[in-house]
TILOMI-502079 format. One record per residue (C-alpha): chain; z, x, y; residue number from 1. Coordinates in steps of 0.05 Angstrom, whole numbers, plus 32768, in hexadecimal, padded with zeros to 4 digits. Last residue first. Example, Ala and Ser with C-alpha at 12.3 -4.5 7.8 and 13.67 -1.06 7.14 Angstrom:
<nubas>
NUBA  ch     z     x     y    i
NUBA   A  808F  8111  7FEB    2
NUBA   A  809C  80F6  7FA6    1
</nubas>
This chain:
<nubas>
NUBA  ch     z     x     y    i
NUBA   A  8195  822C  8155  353
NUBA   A  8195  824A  810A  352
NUBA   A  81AD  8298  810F  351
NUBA   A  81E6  828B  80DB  350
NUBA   A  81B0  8267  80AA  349
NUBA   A  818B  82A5  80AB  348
NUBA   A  81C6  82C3  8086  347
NUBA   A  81BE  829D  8042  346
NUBA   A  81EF  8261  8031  345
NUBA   A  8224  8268  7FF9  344
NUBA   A  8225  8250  7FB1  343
NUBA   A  823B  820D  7FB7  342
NUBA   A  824D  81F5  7F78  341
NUBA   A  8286  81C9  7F80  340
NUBA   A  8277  81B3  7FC6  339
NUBA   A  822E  819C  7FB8  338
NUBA   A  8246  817D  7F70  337
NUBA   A  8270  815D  7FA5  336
NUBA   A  8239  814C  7FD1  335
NUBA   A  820E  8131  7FA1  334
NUBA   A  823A  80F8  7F89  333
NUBA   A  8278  80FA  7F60  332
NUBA   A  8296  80B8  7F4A  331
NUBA   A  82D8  80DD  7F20  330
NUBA   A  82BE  80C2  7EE7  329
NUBA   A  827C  80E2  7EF2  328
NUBA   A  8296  8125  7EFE  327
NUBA   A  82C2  811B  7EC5  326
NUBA   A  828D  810C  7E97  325
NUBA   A  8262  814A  7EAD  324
NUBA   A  8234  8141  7EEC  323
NUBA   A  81E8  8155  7EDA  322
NUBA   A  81C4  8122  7EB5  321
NUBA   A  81E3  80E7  7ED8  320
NUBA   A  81E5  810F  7F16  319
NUBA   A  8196  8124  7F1D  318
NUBA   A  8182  80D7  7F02  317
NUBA   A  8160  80CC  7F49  316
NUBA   A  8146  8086  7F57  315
NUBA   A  8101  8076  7F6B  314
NUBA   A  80E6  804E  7FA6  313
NUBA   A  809E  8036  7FC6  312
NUBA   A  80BC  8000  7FEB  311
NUBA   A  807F  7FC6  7FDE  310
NUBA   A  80B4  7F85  7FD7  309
NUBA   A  80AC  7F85  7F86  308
NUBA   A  80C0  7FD8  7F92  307
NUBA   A  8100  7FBD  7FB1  306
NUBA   A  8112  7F95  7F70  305
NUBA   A  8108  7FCA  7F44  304
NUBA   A  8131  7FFD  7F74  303
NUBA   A  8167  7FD0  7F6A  302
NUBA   A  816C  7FCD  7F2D  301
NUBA   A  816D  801E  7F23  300
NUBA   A  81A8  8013  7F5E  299
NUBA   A  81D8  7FEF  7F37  298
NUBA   A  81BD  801B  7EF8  297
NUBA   A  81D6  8060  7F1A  296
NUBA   A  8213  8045  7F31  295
NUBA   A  8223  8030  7EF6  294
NUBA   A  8216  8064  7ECF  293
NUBA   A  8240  8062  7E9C  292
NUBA   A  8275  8086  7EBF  291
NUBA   A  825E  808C  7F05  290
NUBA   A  8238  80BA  7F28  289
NUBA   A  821F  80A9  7F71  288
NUBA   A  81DA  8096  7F7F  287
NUBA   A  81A0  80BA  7F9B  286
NUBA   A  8173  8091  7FA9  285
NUBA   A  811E  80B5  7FB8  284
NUBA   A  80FB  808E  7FF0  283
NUBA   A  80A8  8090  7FF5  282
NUBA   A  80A8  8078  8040  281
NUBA   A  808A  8039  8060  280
NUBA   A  80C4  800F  8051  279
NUBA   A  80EB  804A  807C  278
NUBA   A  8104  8017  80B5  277
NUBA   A  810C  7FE2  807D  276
NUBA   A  8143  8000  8056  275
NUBA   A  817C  7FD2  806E  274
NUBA   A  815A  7F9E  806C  273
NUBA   A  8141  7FAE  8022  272
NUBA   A  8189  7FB4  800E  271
NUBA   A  81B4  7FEC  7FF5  270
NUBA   A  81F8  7FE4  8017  269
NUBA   A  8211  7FD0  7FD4  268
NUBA   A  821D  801F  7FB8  267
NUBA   A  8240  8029  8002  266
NUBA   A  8225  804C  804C  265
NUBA   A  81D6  804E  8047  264
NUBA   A  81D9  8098  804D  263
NUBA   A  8191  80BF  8062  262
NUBA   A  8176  8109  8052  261
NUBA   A  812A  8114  806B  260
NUBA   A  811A  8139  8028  259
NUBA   A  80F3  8170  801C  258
NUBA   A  812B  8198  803C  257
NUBA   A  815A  8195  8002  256
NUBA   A  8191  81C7  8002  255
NUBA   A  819D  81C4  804C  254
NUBA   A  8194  8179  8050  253
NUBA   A  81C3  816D  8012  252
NUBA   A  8201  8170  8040  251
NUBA   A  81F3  8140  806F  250
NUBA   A  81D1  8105  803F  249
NUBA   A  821C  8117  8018  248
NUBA   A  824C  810D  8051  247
NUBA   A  8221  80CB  806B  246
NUBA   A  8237  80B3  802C  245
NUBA   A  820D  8085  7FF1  244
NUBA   A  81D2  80AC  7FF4  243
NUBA   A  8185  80A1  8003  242
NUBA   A  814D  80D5  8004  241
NUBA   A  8113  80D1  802E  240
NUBA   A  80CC  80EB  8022  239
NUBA   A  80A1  8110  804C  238
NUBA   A  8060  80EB  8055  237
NUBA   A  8068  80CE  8093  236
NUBA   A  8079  810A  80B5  235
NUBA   A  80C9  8111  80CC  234
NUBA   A  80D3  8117  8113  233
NUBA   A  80DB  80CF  812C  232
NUBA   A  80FC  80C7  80E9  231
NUBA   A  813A  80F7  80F6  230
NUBA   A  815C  80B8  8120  229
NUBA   A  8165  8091  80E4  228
NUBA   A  819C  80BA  80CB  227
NUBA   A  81D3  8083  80B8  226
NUBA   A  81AA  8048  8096  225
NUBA   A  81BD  8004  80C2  224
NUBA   A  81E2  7FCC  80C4  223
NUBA   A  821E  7FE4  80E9  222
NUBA   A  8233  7FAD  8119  221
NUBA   A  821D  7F66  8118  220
NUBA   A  823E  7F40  814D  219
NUBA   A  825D  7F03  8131  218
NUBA   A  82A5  7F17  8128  217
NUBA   A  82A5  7F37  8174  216
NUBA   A  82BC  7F7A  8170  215
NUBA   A  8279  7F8B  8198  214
NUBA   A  8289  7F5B  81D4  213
NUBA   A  82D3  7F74  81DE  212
NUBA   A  82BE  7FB9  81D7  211
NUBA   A  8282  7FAF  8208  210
NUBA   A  82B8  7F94  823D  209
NUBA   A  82E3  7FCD  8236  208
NUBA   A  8333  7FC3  8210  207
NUBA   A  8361  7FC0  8248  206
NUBA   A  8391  7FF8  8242  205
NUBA   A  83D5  7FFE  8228  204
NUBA   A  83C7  8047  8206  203
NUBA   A  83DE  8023  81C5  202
NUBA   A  83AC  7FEB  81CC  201
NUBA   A  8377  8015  81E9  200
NUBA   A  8372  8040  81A6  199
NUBA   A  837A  8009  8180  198
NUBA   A  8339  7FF2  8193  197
NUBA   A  8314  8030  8199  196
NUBA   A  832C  8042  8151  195
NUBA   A  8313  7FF6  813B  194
NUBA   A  82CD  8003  8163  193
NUBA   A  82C3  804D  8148  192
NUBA   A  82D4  8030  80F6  191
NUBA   A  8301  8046  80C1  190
NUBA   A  8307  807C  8090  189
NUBA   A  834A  8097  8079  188
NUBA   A  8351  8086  8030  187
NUBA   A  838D  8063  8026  186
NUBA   A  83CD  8075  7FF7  185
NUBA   A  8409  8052  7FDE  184
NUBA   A  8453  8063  7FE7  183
NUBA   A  8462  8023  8009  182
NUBA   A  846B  8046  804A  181
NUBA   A  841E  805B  8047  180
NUBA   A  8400  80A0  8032  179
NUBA   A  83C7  80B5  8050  178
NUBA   A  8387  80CA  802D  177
NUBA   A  8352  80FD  8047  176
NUBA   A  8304  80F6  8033  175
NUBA   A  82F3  812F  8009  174
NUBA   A  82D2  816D  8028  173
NUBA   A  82FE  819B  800E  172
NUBA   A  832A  81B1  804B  171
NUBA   A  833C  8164  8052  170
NUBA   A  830D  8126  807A  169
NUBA   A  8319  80FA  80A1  168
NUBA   A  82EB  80C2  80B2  167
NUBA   A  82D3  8093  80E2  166
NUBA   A  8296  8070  80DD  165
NUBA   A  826E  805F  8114  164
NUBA   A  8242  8020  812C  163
NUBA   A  81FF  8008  8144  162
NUBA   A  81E9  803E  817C  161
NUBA   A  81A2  8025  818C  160
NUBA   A  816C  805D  8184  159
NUBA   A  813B  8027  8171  158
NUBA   A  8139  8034  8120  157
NUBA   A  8189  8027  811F  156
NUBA   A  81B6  8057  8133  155
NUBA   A  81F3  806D  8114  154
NUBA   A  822F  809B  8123  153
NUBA   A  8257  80BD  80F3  152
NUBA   A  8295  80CE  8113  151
NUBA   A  82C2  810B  80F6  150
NUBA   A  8311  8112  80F5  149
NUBA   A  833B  814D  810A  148
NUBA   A  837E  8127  811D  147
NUBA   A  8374  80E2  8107  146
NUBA   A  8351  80AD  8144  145
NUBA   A  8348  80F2  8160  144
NUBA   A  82FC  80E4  8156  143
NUBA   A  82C8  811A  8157  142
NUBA   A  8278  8110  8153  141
NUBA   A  8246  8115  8120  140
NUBA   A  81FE  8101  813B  139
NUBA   A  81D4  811A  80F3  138
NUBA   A  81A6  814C  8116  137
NUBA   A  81DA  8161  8141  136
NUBA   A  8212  8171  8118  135
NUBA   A  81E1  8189  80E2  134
NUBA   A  81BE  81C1  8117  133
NUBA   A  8207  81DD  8122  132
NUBA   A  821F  81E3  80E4  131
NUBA   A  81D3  8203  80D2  130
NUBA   A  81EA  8239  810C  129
NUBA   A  8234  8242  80FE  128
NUBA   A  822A  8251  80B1  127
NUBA   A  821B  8223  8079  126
NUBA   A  8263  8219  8048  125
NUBA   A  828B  822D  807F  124
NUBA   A  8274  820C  80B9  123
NUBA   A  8262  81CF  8099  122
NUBA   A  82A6  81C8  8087  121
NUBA   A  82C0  81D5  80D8  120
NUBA   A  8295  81A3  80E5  119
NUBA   A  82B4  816D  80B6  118
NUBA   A  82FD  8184  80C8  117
NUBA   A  82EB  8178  8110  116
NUBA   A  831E  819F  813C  115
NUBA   A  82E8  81DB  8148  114
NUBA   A  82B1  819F  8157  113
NUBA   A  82CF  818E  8191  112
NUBA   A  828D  816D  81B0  111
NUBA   A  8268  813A  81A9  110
NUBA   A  8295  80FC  81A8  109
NUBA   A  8288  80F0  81F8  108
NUBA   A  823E  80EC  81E9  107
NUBA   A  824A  80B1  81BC  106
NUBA   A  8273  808B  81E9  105
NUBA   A  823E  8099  8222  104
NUBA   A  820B  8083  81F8  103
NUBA   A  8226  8038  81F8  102
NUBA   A  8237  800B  81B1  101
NUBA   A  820B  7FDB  81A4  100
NUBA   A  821E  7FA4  817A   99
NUBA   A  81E6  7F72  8170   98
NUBA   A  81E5  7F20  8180   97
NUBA   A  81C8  7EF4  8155   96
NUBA   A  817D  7EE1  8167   95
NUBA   A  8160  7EAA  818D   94
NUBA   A  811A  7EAB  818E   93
NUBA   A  80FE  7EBB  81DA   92
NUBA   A  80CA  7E84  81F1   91
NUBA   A  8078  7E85  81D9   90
NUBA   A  805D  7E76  8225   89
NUBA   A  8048  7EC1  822F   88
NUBA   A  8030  7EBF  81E5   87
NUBA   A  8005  7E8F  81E7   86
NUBA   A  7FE4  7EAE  822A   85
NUBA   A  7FD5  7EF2  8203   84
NUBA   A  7FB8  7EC7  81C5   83
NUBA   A  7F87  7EAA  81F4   82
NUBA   A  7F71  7EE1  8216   81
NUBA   A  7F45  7EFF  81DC   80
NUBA   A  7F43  7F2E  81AC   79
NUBA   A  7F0A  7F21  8178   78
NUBA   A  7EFA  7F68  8160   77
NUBA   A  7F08  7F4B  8115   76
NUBA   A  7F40  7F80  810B   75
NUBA   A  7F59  7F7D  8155   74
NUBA   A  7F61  7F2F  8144   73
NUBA   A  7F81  7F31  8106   72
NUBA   A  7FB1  7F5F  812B   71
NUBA   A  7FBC  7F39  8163   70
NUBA   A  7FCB  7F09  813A   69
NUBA   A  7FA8  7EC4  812F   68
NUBA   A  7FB1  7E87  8123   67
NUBA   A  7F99  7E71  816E   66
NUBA   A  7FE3  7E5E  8178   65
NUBA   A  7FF6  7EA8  8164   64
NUBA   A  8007  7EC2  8126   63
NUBA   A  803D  7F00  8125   62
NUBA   A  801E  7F3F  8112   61
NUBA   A  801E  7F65  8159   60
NUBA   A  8068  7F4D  8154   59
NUBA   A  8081  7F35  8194   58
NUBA   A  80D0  7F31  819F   57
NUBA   A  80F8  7F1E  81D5   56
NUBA   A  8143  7F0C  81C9   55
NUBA   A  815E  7F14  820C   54
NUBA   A  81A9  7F17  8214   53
NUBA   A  81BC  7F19  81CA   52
NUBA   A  8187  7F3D  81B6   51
NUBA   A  8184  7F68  81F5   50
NUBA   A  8161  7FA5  81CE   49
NUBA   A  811B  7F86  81E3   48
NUBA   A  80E2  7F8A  81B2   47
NUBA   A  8095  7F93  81B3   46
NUBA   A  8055  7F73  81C2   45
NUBA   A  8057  7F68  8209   44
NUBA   A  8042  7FA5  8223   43
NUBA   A  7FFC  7FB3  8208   42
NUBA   A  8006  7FDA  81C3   41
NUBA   A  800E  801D  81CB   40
NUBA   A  7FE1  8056  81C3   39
NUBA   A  7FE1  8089  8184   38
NUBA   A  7F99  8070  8167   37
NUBA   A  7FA5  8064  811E   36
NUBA   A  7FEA  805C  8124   35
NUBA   A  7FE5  802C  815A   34
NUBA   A  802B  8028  8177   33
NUBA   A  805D  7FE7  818F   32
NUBA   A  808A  7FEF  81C5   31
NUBA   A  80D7  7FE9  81C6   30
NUBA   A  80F6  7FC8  8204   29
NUBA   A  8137  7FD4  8227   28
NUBA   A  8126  8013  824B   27
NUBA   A  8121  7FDF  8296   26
NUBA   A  8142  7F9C  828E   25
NUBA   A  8104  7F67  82A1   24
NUBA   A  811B  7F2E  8276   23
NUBA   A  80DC  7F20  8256   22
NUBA   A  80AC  7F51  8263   21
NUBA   A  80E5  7F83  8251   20
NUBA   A  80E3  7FCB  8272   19
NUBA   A  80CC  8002  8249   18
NUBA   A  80F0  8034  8215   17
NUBA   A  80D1  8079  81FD   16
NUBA   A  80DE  809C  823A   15
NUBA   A  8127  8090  8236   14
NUBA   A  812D  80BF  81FB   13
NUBA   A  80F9  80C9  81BB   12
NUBA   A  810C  8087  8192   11
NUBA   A  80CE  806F  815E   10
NUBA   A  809C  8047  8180    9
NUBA   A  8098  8001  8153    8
NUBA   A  805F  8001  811F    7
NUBA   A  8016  7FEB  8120    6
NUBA   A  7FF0  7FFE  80F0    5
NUBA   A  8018  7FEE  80BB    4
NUBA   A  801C  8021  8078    3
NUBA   A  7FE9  801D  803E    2
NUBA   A  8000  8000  8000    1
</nubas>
């Protein structure tokens, strides 16, 4: 199956984003692109990041009320004005409203990376310069929600900041547990908007306005694959790989170049709609072990059923044939084999910028 023509412009800075012809807000809307020619769409087929404000949306493959798309029509060399003026009349749909969470919170995470357990890892298992090009190729930032903990931030295919998951993690690269009063144990992962949150409850602060809006129960928040933004550089053809942990997409990259390295977040987070910004991709899954391969056939069955809706997808069988017993009863993945084996880095990843 041969990929769309026309696909939305992939994030590349302000540049890259255009003011609505619906609502007129200015690096709000998302063009469409000609892939056979390189030039955009004319303006008004595209999407507005105000989904709860706005709601625009023109697909170039959407019928209009001649019955036609402006594709069908470019095809047949039929385009006329009709299907423009349609269109101008055709009212925003209402969609449910997004969580968005603003740069500048991002930006403000990007930095103490000595007190980041995570970054100080990376640093010793692949050498200052790769440490540094992982932190920010993947968007990792610093919480002090614990002491030394790591945000994974995600975007979605338009650049949007969707969500970020907290977690802390110990001198071997395992997610941290702390011990409760009851003598019991949690693992200490969380979420940016819930440490924010508490955050400006114990401080005695008012919580922002976009907190208040994104913690909403209705606003959808996180529903994306973490590491999207390394697809407005990856060709086409390179393939992408799929994990569990945002931990174990980061840590294969060195090793595994061939690969654009993504993390869909939990075994069950594996859905087409979540996987539709790389539909166009051949995608490799890399699932967790698990004794008797649960894991492994959860997400064989799934890849079936994706390949019935055109994903081009295979699953990996490198940890059911490689972990021992205990490995897999222990639910290793391919970062801890990663961790267990890791054999050192060569010096030219020192000199990395």
């Amino acid at each position: 199956m041969h990929p769309p023509r026309y696909t939305l412009q992939p994030w590349a800075g302000k540049k890259t984003r255009y003011t609505c012809p619906n609502c007129q807000h200015p690096h709000r809307f998302t063009r469409y692109l000609d892939s056979l020619t390189g030039d955009l769409l004319p303006e008004r087929f595209g999407r507005c990041d105000r989904q709860d404000k706005c709601g625009y949306y023109l697909n170039p493959y959407d019928k209009g009320a001649t019955g036609q798309s402006y594709a069908d029509e470019i095809r047949q060399g039929q385009m006329t004005t009709s299907y423009s003026a349609a269109y101008r009349r055709t009212p925003p749909v209402p969609v449910a409203p997004l969580g968005i969470i603003p740069e500048e919170i991002v930006q403000q995470s990007m930095s103490h990376y000595q007190s980041n357990a995570f970054a100080r890892m990376l640093g010793r298992l692949y050498g200052g310069g790769e440490a540094d090009s992982l932190l920010r190729r993947f968007q990792i930032g610093s919480s002090n929600y614990w002491q030394g903990a790591t945000i994974f931030w995600q975007r979605d295919e338009l650049g949007r900041v969707r969500g970020g998951q907290v977690v802390l993690f110990d001198e071997n690269g395992h997610t941290a547990k702390q011990k409760l009063g009851d003598g019991s144990t949690r693992r200490c992962t969380s979420w940016i908007h819930k440490a924010l949150e508490k955050a400006h409850q114990k401080q005695g602060q008012s919580v922002p306005e976009w907190l208040r809006e994104y913690t909403r129960p209705e606003v959808a928040k996180s529903p994306c694959l973490y590491g999207l933004t390394q697809l407005a550089e990856a060709p086409a053809s390179k393939p992408v790989a799929i994990t569990e942990a945002p931990k174990t997409a980061i840590l294969a990259t060195p090793y595994m170049p061939a690969f654009t390295w993504l993390a869909v977040g939990s075994l069950s987070n594996l859905t087409a709609e979540r996987l539709q910004p790389v539909k166009n991709r051949r995608i490799v899954l890399w699932p967790d072990a698990s004794t008797n391969g649960r894991a492994y056939h959860l997400w064989a069955t799934k890849a079936a059923e994706l390949r019935g809706l055109n994903y081009d997808v295979h699953v990996s069988d490198y940890l059911e044939t490689t972990a021992t017993q205990q490995q897999k009863a222990d639910g290793y993945d391919l970062a801890d084999l990663i961790l267990a084996q890791h054999p050192g880095y060569p010096p030219s990843w020192d000199l990395k910028q």
